[in-house]
C-alpha positions in Angstrom: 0.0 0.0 0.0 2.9 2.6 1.1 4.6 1.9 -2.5 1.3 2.7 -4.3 1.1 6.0 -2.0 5.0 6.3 -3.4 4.0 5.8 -7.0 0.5 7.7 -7.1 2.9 10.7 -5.3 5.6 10.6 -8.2 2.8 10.4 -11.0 1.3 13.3 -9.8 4.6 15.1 -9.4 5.4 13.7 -13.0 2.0 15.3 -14.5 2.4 18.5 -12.4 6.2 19.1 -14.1 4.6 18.0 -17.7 1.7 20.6 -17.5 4.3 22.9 -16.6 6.3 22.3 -19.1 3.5 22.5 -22.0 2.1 25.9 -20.6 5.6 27.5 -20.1 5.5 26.0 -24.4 2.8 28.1 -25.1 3.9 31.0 -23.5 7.4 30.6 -25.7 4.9 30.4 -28.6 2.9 33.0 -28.1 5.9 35.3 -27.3 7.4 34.1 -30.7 4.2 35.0 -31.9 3.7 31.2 -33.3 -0.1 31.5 -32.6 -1.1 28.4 -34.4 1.2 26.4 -32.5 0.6 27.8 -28.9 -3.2 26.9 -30.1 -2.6 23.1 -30.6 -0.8 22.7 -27.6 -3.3 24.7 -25.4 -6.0 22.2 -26.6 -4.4 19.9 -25.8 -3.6 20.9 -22.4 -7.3 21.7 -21.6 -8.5 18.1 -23.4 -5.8 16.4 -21.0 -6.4 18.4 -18.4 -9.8 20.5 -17.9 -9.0 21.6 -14.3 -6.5 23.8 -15.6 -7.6 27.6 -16.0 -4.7 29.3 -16.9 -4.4 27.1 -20.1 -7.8 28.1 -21.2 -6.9 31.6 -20.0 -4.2 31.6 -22.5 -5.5 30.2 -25.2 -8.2 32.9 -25.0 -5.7 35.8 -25.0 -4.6 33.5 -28.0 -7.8 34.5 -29.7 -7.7 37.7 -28.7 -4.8 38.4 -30.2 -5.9 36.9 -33.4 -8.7 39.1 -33.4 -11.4 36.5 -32.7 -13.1 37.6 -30.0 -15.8 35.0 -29.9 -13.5 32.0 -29.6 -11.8 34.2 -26.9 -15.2 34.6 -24.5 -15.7 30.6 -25.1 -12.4 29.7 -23.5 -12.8 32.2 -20.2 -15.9 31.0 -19.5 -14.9 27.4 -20.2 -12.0 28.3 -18.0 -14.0 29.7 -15.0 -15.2 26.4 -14.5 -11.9 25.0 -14.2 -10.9 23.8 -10.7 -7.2 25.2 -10.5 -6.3 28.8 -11.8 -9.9 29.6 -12.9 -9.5 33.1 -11.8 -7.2 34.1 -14.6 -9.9 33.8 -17.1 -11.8 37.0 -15.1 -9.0 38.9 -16.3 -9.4 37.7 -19.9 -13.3 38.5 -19.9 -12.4 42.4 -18.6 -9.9 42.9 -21.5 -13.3 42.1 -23.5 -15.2 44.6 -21.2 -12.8 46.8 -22.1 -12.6 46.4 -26.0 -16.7 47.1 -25.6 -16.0 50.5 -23.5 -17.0 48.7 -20.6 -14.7 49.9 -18.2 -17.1 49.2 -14.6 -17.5 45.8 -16.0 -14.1 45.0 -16.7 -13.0 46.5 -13.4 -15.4 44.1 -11.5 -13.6 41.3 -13.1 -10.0 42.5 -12.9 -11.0 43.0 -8.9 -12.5 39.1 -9.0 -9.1 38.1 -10.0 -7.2 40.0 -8.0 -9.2 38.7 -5.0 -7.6 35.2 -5.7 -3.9 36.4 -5.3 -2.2 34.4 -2.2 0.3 36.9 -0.7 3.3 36.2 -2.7 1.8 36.5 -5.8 1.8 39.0 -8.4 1.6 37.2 -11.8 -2.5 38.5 -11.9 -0.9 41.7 -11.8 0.8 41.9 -15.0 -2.1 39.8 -17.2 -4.4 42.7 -15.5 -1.7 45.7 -16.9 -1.4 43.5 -20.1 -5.4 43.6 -20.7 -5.3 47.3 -20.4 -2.5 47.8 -23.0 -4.0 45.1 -25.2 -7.2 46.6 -25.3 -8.9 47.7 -28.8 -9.2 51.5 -26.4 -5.7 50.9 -24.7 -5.6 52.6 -21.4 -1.3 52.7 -19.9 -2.0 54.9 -17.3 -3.8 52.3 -15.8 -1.6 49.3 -16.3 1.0 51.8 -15.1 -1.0 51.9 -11.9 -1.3 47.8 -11.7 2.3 47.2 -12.4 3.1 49.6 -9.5 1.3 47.2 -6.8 3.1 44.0 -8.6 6.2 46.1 -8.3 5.6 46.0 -4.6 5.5 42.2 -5.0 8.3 41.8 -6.7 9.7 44.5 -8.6 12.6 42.7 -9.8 10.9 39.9 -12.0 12.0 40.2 -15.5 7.9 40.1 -17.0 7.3 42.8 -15.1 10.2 45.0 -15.9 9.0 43.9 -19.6 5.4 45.3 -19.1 6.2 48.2 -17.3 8.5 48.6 -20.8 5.9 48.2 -22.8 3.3 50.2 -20.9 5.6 53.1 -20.7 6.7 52.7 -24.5 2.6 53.1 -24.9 2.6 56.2 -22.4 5.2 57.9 -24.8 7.6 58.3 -21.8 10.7 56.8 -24.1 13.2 57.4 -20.8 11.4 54.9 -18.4 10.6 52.4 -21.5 14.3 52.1 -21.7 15.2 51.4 -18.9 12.7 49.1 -18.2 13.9 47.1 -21.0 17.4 47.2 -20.1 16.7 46.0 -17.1 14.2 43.4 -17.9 17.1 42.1 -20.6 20.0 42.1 -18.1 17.6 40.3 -15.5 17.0 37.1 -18.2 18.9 37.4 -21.1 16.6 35.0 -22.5 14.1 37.3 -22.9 14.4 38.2 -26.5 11.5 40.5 -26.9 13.3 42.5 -24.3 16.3 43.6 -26.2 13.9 43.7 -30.1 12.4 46.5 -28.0 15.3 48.7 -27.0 15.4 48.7 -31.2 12.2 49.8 -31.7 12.1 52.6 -29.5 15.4 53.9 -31.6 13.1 52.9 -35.1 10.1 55.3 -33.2 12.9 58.1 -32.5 14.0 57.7 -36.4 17.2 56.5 -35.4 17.1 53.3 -38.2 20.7 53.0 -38.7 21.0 52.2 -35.1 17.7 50.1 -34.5 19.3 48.2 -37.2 22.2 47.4 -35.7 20.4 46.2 -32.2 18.0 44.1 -34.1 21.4 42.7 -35.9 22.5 42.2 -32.3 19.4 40.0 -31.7 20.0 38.4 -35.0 23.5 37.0 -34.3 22.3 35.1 -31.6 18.9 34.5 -32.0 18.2 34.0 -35.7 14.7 31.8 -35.5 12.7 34.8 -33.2 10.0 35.7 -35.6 9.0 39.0 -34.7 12.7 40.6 -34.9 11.9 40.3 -38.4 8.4 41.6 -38.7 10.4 45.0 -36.3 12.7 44.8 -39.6 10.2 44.7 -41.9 8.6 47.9 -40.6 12.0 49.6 -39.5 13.2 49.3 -43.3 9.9 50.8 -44.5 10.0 53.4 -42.1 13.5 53.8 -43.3 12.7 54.2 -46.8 9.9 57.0 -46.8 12.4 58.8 -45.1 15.4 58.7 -46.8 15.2 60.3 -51.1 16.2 58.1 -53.1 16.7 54.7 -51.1 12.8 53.9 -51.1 12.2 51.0 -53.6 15.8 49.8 -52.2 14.5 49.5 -48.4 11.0 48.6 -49.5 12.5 45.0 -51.4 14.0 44.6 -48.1 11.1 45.2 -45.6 8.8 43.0 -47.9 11.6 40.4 -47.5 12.0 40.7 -43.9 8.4 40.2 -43.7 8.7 36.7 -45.5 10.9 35.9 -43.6 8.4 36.6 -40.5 5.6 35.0 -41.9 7.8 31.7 -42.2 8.9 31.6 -38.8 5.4 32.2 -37.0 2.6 30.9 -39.2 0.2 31.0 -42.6 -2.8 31.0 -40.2 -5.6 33.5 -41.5 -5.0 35.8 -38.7 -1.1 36.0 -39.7 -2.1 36.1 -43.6 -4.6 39.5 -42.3 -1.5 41.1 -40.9 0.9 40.3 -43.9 -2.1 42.0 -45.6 -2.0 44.8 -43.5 1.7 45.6 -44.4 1.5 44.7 -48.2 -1.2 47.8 -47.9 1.1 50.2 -46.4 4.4 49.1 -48.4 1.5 49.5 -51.6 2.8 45.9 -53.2 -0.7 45.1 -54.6 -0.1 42.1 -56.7 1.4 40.4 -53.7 -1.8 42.0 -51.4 -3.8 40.2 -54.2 -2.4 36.4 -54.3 -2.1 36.9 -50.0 -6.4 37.6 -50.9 -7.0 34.7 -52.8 -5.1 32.5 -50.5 -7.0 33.9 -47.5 -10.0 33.1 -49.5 -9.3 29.4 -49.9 -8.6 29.3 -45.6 -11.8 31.0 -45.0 -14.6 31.6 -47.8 -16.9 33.1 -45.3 -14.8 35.6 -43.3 -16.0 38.9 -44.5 -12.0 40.8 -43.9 -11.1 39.2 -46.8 -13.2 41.1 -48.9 -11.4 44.2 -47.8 -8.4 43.0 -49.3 -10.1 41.7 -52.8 -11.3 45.0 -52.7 -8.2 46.8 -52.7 -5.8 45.3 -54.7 -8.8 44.6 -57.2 -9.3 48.5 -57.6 -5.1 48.9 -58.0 -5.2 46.3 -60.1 -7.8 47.5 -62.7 -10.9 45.4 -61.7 -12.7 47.8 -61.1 -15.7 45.6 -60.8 -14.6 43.0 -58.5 -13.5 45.9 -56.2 -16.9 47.6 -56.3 -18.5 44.6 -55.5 -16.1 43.2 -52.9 -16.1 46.7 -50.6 -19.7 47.2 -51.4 -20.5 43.8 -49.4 -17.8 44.6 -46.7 -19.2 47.8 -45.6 -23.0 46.9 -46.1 -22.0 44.8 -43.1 -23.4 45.8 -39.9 -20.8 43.3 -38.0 -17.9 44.9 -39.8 -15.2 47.0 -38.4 -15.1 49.5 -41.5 -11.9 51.9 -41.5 -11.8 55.1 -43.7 -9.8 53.2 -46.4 -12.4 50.8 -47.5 -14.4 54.1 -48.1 -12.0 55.8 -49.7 -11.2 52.4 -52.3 -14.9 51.9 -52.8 -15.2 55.8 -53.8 -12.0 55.7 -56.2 -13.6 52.6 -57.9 -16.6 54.0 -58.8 -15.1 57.1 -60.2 -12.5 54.7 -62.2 -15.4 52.7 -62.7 -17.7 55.6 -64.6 -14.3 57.4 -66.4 -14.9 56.4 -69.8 -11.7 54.2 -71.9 -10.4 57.7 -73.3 -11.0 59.6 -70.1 -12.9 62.5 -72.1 -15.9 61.9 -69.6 -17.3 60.6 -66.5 -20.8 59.0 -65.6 -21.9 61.7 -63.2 -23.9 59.7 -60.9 -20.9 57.0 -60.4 -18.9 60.1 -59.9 -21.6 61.3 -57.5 -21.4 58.0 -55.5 -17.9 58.1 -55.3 -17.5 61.5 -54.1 -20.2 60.6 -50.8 -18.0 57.3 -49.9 -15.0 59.5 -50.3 -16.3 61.8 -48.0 -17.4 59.3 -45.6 -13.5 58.1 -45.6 -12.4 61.6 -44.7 -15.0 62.1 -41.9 -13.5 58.9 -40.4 -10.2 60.1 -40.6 -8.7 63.3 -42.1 -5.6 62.3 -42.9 -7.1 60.4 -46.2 -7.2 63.6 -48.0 -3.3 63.0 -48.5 -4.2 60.4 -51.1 -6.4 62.4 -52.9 -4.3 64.9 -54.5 -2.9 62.6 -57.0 -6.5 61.4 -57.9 -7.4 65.5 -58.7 -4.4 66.0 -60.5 -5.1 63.3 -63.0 -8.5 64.6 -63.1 -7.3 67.9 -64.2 -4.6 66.3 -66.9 -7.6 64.1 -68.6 -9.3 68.3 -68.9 -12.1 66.5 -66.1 -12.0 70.0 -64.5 -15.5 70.2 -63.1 -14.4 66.5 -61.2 -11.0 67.6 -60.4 -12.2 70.0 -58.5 -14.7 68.3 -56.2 -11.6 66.1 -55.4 -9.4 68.7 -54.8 -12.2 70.7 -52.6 -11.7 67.6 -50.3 -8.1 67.7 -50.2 -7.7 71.1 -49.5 -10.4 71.3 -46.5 -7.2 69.6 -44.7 -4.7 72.2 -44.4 -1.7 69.8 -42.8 -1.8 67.9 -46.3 1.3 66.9 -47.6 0.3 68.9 -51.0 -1.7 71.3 -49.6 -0.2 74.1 -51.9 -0.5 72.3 -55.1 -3.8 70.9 -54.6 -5.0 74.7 -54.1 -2.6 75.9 -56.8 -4.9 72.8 -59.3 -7.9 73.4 -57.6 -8.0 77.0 -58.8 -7.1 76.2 -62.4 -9.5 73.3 -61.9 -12.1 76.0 -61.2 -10.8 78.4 -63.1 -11.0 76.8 -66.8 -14.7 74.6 -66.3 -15.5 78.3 -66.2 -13.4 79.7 -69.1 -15.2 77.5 -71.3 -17.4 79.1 -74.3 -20.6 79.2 -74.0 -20.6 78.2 -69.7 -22.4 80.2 -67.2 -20.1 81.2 -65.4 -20.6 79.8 -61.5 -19.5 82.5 -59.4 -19.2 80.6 -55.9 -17.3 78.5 -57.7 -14.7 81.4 -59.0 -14.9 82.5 -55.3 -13.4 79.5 -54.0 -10.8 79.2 -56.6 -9.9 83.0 -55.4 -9.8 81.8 -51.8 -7.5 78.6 -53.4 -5.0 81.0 -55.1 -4.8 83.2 -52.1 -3.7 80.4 -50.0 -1.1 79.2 -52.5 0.1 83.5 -51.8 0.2 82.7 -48.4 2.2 79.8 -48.5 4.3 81.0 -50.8 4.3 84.4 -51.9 7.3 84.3 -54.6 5.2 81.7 -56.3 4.9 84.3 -59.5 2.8 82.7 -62.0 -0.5 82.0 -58.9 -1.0 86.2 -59.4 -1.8 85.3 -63.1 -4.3 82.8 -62.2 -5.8 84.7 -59.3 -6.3 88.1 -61.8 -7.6 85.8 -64.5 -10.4 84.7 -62.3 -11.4 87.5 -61.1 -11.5 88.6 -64.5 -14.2 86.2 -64.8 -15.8 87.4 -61.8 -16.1 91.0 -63.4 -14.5 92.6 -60.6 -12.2 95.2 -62.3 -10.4 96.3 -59.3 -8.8 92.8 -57.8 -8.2 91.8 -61.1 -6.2 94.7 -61.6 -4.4 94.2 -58.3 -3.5 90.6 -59.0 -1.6 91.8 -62.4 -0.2 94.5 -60.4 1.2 92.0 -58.1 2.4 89.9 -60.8 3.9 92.8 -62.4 6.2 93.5 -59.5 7.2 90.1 -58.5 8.7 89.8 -61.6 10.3 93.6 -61.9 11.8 93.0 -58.6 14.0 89.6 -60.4 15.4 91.6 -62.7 16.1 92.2 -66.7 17.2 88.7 -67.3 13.7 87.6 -65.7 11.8 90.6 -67.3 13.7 89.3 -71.4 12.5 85.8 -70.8 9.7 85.3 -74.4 7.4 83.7 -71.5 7.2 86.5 -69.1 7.4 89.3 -72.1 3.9 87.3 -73.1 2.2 87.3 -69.9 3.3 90.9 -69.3 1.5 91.7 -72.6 -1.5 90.0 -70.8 -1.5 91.9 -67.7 -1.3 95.0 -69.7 -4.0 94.7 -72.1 -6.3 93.2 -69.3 -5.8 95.7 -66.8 -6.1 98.4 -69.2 -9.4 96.9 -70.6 -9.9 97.1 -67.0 -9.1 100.8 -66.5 -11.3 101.8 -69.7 -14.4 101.6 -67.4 -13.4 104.1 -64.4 -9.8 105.4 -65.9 -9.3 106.0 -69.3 -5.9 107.5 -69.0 -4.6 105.0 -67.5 -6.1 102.7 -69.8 -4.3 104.5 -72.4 -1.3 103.8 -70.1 -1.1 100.3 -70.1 -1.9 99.7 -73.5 0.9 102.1 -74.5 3.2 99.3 -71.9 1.7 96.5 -74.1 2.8 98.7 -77.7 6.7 99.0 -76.1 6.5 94.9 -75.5 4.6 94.5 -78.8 4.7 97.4 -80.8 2.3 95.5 -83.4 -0.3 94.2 -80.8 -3.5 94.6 -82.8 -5.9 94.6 -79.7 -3.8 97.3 -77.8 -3.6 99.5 -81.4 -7.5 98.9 -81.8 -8.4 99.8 -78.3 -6.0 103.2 -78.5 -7.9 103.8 -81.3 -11.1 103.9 -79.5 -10.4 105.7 -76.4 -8.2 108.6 -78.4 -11.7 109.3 -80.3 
């Protein structure tokens, strides 16, 4: 009987050190972001073992991280009815509060947990701070505050040094982040995402030669960690938009370094989303389109996917396919719609109704696509940078009337990268729908391209040819006396350069215009000085028939 008690003691000690080992497994998987992996052996832990909470706990933040939020309430609820550890799984269930904006409920269940702490521990601490930097509506302060009372547990364990890292990384205070990851490194050199992180807070400060050369630190030693390659891939992108020149270069490498990623981790759905994610912003949409079609084949019925059909359909030229595909994303109520599904969904049907020469444009698909480009920029502002281009080409194809809507939108966002030149073509825009023959001439129109030149001025005043275009419209607006101003101002912009400015054929034409308009101008209030300026025109070009005609007239 005694060796039975001796046996059943040792077996139990023996499946105590195995479940330890398979959950301190996962947690090396899920740091290594191998998501799919640290999901098999989860289930299997909790199939083995159903007692254990803190394996379903993690397998829900597994979820969570994967974005399924579903499969992530299914495991802490399973888990609460665990009999060891089941307490975790209340902190997993307030990081979902919190993603719903639940903050009381979530609260409640970070306090259940915390309950459950014996007096040495502190490990419900961190998950707690980790829930409210992992949140959808991250909150550091807060996991600040948490961290602080596992501190007083134990403030030199090297996960907590690593959160309070990361929660001060989030908080923007760079000083404490760094040192908190210093320290959490030279407490366990084995934690890897310690020392990744002391290179991305030199990538976030734009130092990429030197977060380069501590993720090559990493490297050396730890080739196989999967995310040091997926900091790469972004710190070479980064890299690339900032340095003339050296973007397509950096760009091969960042897409290569995201490979590279993607091979270490996994080809799960969720990973696929996030290689999606970066082949948007690195704007490789042939890649984005194959990554859609494979996602497609994993999931048929996940409606995310049609986000990316959508987009590299429309930069493709399927104009069709893209339509369709972000017209069924967004007509779903479950879906988390961003701006840029707008936006793509706008640009198609305005591709979509440009006819093959690009003389003309359906105007209701242009209508359409003008409200879902608005909804975009209501979402977020900062898609009017993209739409300047989209004007422009508007403009070149002599689609003045729809150049100018566009550019209207991408000049109600004065911190736009273009914001002079979209005014600058927003005014012509304006300015030659209404020099047409034969238009009525839309004044509120001509009074916005006025306001559109005058901010060019503003911006940049030695900018000589925007007078031109301001006088010219309000030419068309019939009011003599700016119009005269404008050519004034033209006039001595170009005086002040100089006679090697002043003999250029270009300038001697426009002078000639300025003249004879101005003076045409004058002839209503001022006939001597309309006799003036059309005498300036005659020393330009003695043979100008309209300025000899018009002398003619006034000297009766």
């Amino acid at each position: 009987m005694n060796k039975f008690k001796i046996l059943g003691v040792a077996f139990l000690a023996g499946m105590t050190a195995s479940y330890a080992q398979n959950i301190d497994q996962a947690k090396k998987e899920i740091d290594a972001e191998k998501y799919q992996d640290a999901k098999v052996t989860l289930k299997s832990i909790v199939k083995s073992d159903p007692s254990e909470g803190k394996a379903f706990f993690l397998l829900g933040n597994v979820y969570l991280y994967q974005n399924i939020a579903d499969s992530a309430k299914m495991a802490y609820q399973s888990g609460l009815s665990a009999k060891d550890n089941e307490h975790f799984n209340r902190i997993g269930l307030g990081q979902i509060d919190l993603d719903n904006g639940n903050k009381a409920a979530a609260k409640t269940n970070f306090d259940l947990a915390i309950k459950e702490m014996r007096r040495k521990d502190f490990e419900e601490y961190q998950y707690v701070a980790r829930a409210y930097m992992n949140s959808t509506k991250p909150d550091y302060k807060s996991a600040i505050a948490t961290l602080n009372l596992a501190k007083e547990k134990n403030g030199q364990e090297p996960q907590i040094l690593l959160a309070f890292g990361d929660a001060y990384y989030g908080d923007k205070n760079q000083n404490e982040a760094y040192s908190n990851y210093r320290n959490a490194f030279q407490a366990d050199n084995s934690l890897i995402r310690a020392k990744v992180q002391l290179g991305v807070l030199l990538k976030g400060a734009k130092a990429y030669t030197e977060a380069v050369a501590a993720y090559n630190e990493v490297l050396a030693t730890n080739p196989n960690y999967g995310p040091l390659y997926r900091e790469l891939a972004e710190t070479y992108y980064l890299w690339g938009l900032n340095v003339p020149g050296r973007q397509d270069e950096y760009l091969k490498k960042a897409l290569g370094y995201y490979e590279k990623y993607m091979t270490l981790t996994d080809y799960s759905l969720a990973s696929r989303m996030r290689h999606a994610d970066f082949l948007i912003l690195a704007k490789d949409y042939k890649a984005l389109e194959i990554e859609a079609n494979k996602m497609k084949e994993l999931d048929k019925v996940n409606p995310r996917i049609l986000r990316y059909l959508g987009y590299s359909a429309y930069q493709n030229g399927n104009v069709d396919l893209a339509i369709k595909s972000l017209e069924d994303f967004t007509a779903g109520a479950d879906n988390k719609i961003i701006n840029l599904d707008y936006l793509y969904l706008g640009l198609s049907n305005i591709k979509k109704g440009t006819n093959a020469d690009g003389s003309a444009i359906d105007p209701v698909l242009f209508e359409k696509g003008i409200v879902n480009i608005k909804k975009a920029v209501d979402m977020e502002v900062s898609v009017t940078n993209d739409l300047g281009e989209v004007g422009k080409n508007l403009y070149e194809q002599k689609l003045y009337k729809e150049a100018a809507a566009i550019l209207e939108i991408a000049t109600s966002n004065p911190k736009t990268n273009g914001f002079l030149y979209d005014n600058y073509y927003l005014g012509n825009a304006i300015y030659f729908d209404n020099a047409k023959a034969g238009v009525v001439k839309d004044t509120i129109a001509l009074k916005k391209a006025d306001i559109a030149y005058g901010n060019v001025i503003k911006a940049s005043p030695d900018t000589q040819d925007v007078y031109l275009s301001r006088a010219r419209t309000n030419s068309l607006l019939e009011d003599d006396k700016a119009m005269i101003m404008y050519y004034q101002q033209y006039i001595d912009l170009v005086t002040k350069k100089g006679p090697e400015e002043l003999a250029k054929p270009a300038v001697q034409s426009k002078l000639v215009e300025c003249y004879n308009t101005m003076a045409a101008g004058y002839a209503n209030f001022d006939k001597p000085k309309a006799k003036e300026y059309f005498q300036k025109t005659l020393t330009i070009d003695p043979t100008n028939a309209y300025a000899t005609q018009s002398l003619g007239i006034l000297n009766k």
